[in-house]
C-alpha positions in Angstrom: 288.0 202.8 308.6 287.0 199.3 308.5 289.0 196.5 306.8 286.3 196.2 304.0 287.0 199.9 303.0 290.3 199.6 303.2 290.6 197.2 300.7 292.0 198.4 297.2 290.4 197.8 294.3 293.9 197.2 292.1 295.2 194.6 294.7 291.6 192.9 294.1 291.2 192.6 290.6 294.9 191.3 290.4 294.1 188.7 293.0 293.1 186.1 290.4 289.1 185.6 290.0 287.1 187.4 288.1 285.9 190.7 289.4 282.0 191.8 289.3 281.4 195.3 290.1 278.3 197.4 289.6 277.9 201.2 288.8 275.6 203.5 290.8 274.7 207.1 290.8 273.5 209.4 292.9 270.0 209.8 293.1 267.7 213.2 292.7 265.0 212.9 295.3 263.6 210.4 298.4 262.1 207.8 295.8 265.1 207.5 293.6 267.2 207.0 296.9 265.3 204.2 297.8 265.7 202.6 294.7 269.4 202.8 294.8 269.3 201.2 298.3 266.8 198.6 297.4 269.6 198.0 294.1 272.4 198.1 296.8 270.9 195.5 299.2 269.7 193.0 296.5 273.2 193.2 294.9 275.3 193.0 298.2 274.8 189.4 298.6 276.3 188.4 295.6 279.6 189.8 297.0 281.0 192.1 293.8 284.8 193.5 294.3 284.0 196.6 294.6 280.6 199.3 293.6 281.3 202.9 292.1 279.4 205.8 292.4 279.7 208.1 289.5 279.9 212.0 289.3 277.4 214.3 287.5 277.8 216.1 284.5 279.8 218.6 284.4 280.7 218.4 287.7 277.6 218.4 289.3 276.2 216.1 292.5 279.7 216.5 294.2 278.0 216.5 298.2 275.8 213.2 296.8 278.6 211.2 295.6 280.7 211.6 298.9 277.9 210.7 300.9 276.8 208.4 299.4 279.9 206.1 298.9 280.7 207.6 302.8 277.2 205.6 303.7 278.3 202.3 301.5 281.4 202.3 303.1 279.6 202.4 306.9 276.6 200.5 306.6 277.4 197.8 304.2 280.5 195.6 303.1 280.7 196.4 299.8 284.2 198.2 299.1 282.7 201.5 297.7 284.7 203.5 294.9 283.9 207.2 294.4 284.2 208.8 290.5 286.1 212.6 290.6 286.1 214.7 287.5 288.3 217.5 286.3 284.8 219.3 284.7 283.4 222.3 286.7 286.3 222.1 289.9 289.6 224.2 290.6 292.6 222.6 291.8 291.8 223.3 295.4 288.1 221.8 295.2 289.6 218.8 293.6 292.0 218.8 296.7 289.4 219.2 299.2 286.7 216.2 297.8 290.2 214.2 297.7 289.8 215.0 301.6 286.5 214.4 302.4 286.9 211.3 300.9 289.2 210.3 302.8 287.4 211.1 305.5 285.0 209.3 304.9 286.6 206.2 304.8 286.8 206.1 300.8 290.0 204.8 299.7 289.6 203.8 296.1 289.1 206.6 293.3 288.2 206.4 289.8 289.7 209.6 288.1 288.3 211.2 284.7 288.4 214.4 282.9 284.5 214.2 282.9 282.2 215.7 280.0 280.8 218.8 279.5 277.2 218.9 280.5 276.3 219.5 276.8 277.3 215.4 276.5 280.9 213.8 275.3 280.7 215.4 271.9 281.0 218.7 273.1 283.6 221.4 273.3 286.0 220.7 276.2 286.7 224.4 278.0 288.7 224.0 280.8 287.8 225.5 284.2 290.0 228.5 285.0 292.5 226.8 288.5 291.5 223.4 287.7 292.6 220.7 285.3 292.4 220.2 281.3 293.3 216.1 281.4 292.4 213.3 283.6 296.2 212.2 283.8 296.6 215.5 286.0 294.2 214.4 288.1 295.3 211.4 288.4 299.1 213.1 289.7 297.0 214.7 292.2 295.3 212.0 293.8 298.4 210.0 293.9 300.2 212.9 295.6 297.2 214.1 297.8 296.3 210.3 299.4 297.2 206.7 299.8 294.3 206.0 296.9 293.8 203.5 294.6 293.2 205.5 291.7 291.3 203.5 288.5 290.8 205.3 285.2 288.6 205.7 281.8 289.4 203.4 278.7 287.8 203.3 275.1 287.5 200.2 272.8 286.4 202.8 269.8 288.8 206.2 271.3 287.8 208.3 273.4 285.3 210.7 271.3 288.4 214.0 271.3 290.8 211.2 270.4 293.3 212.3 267.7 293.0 208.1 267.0 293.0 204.6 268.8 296.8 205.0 269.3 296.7 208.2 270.6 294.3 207.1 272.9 296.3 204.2 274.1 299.2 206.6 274.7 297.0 208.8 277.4 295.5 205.2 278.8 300.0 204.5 279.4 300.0 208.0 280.5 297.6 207.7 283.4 299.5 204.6 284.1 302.7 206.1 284.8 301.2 208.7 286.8 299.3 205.9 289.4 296.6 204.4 288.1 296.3 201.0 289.2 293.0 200.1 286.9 291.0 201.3 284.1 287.2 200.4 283.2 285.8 201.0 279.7 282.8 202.7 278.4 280.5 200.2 277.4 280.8 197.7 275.0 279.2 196.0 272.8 281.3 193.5 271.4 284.0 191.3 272.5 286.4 192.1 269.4 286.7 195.8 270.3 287.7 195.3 274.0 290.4 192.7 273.0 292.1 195.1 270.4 291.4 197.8 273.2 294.2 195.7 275.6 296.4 194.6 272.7 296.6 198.0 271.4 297.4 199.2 275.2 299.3 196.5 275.8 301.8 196.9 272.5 303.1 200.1 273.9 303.6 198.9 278.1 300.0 199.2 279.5 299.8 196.5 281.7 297.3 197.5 284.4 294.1 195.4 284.5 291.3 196.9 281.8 287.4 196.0 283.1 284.9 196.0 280.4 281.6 197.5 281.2 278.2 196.3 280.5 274.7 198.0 279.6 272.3 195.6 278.7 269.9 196.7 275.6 266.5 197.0 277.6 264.6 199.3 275.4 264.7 200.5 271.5 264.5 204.4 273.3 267.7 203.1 275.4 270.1 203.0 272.2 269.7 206.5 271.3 270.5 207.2 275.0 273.7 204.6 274.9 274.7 206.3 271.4 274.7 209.9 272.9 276.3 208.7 277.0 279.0 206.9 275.0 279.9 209.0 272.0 279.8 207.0 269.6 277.2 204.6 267.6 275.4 201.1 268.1 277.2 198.8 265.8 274.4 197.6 263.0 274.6 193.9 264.0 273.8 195.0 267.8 270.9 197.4 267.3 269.4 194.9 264.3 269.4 192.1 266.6 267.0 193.7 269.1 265.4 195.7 266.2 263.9 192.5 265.2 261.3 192.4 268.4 261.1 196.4 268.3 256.6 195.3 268.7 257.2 193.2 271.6 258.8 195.1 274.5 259.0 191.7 276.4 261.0 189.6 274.1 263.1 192.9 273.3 264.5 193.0 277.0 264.4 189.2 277.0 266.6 189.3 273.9 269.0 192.4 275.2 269.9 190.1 278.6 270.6 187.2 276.6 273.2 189.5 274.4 274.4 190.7 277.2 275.3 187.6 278.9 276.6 186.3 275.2 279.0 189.0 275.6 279.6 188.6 279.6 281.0 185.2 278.3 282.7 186.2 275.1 284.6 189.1 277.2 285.7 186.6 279.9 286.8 183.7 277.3 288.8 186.8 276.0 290.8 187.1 279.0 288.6 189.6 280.5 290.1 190.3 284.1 286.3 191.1 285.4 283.2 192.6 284.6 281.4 196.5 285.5 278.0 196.5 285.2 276.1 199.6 284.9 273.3 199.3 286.5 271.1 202.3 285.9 270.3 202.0 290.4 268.5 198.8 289.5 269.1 194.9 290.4 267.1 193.6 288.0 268.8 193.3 284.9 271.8 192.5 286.3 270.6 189.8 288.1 269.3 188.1 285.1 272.7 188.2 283.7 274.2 186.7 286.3 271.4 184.3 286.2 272.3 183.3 282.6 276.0 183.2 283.2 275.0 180.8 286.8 277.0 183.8 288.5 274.9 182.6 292.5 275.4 184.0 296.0 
């Protein structure tokens, strides 16, 4: 295992600065994979605290994730995390991709309950032998390996949330059991993530809570947001890029600059970092960085 491996991503983010991370996933065939490494290389210079690779659907791309942040955390120095969900995996396949990464070098976790492949607003059925709530998982990886284990958090609930304080209660819950970090769905205004941590905060949470980011590229992308995250666009978001909805240039133009708006209204808000979801492209990202003077 190398030393940049090794590192863990809660000792990072409590270092200090400001963390920048950015979300992959695994790719389906040759040309998406060399999109994800062309995203990989462009973003490596700019030296985020850690990348993620997520997990599919209901359980699905398990064999692509682990390779994948295996090959991040051999061929580049980018401190690779790996995403593990309950959905669609018994206890003992949950034990053994707690193994293999291990094995391969893969040190930092982020642990979730997953959604059903029908989307987040679908009936949860657990898997017979495997696990109803992320805070079991996170038990497991705590007791399984020397990880550091990050979790989900929701600014509007999580969309099977009895309410926001019930939600906070599980977010304390997956605390006490080991997590060391949590990340949020994305969000789309600065307000939501700061009564996110206060709420979490009132009752003892005190591990570090990243936002993450999704520009607005593309009226079609809303609809897609809306249904990945559970819940709805608020009005002044979706009417503020509704205004160029005939110009597909000055539609992206104006979803970067929003985003960045927010990269810095999230940060003045005591933001300890920022996760970017990146879609396996540099682009975007690299215009908000370019607006928020964020350089190699």
């Amino acid at each position: 295992m190398t030393e940049h491996t090794a590192r863990r991503i809660g000792d990072l983010i409590r270092a200090g600065e400001h963390s920048y991370s950015f979300e992959f996933f695994p790719p389906k065939d040759e040309e998406g994979e060399a999109q994800l490494w062309d995203a990989i290389r462009a973003l490596e210079p700019y030296r985020p605290t850690f990348v993620s690779v997520t997990y599919g659907a209901g359980g699905t791309t398990r064999d692509n994730t682990v390779g994948i942040t295996g090959r991040i955390a051999r061929e580049t120095s980018l401190v690779p995390m790996a995403h593990l969900t309950c959905v669609g995996h018994t206890r003992d396949e949950l034990e053994a991709t707690l193994d293999a990464f291990a094995v391969a070098g893969v040190v930092n976790i982020l642990a979730l309950r997953g959604d059903p492949k029908d989307g987040p607003r679908a009936a949860w059925t657990p898997t017979e032998g495997g696990f109803t709530y992320a805070v079991e998982l996170v038990e497991l990886a705590a007791k399984r390996g020397d990880f550091s284990i990050g979790v989900a958090a929701f600014p509007d609930g999580h969309p099977s949330s009895a309410s926001l304080e019930a939600d906070a209660e599980v977010l304390l819950a997956k605390q006490q059991a080991g997590a060391e970090f949590a990340i949020t769905d994305m969000v789309f205004r600065a307000s939501d993530y700061a009564a996110l941590v206060a709420r979490s905060a009132a009752i003892g949470v005190d591990i570090p809570i990243l936002p993450g980011i999704m520009p607005i590229l593309n009226l079609r992308q809303i609809t897609r947001m809306a249904e990945l995250s559970g819940k709805a666009i608020p009005a002044e978001v979706v009417a503020r890029v509704e205004k160029h909805a005939d110009d597909p240039a000055a539609l992206r133009a104006e979803g970067i600059t929003m985003a960045a708006e927010l990269c810095e209204d999230l940060l003045a808000a005591g933001a300890p970092g920022l996760h970017f979801y990146t879609l396996n492209r540099s682009k975007a990202t690299l215009e908000i960085f370019a607006q928020l003077n964020v350089t190699v």
